[in-house]
C-alpha positions in Angstrom: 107.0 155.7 97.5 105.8 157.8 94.9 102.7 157.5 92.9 104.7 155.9 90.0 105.8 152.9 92.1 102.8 152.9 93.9 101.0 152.2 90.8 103.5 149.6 89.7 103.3 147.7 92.7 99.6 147.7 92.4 99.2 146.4 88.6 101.9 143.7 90.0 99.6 142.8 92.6 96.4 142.3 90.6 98.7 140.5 87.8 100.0 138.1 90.6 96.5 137.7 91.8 95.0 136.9 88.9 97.7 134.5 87.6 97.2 132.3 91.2 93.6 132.3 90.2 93.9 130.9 86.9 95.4 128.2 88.3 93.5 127.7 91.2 90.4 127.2 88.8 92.3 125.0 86.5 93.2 122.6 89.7 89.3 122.7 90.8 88.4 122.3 86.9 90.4 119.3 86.6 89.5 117.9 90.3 86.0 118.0 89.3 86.2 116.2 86.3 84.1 112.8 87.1 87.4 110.9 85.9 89.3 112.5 88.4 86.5 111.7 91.1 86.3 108.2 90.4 90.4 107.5 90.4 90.2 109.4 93.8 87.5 107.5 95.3 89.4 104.1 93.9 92.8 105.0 95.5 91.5 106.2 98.7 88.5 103.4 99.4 88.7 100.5 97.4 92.6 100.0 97.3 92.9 100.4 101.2 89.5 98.1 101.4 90.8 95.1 98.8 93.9 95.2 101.1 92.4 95.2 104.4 90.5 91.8 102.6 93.7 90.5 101.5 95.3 91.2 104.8 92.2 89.5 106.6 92.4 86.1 104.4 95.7 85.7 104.9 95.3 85.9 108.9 92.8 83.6 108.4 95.2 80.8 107.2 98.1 81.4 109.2 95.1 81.1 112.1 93.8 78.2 110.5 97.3 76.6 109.9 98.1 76.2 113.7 94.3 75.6 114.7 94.6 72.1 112.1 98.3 71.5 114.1 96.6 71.9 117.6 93.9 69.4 116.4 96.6 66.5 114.9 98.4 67.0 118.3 95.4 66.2 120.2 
């Protein structure tokens, strides 16, 4: 490789380089934006929480359905 191609590949390099860190700051930009937080936090606490409720109260009555027929059978 002459010195030519040698400095090609290097101005390539740092070009490539700095376009993947433009966009790595403009993903951790955006991620740290407190809108971005919050929707996070929602989607991965308090959607799998409201469901584990929902998935509770619902056991609870199928439970409570066949507790009330043991009780009229008795």
């Amino acid at each position: 490789m002459d010195d030519a191609s040698a400095e090609q590949a290097s101005k390539e390099a740092r070009l490539k380089v700095k376009n993947i860190n433009d966009f790595l700051d403009k993903v951790e930009n955006k991620k740290n934006k407190p809108e971005v937080l919050i929707k996070d936090l929602v989607s991965s606490f308090l959607i799998p929480d409201v469901e584990r409720q929902r998935l509770s109260r619902e056991l609870q009555f199928e439970e409570r359905k066949y507790l009330e027929a043991a009780r009229k059978t008795i």
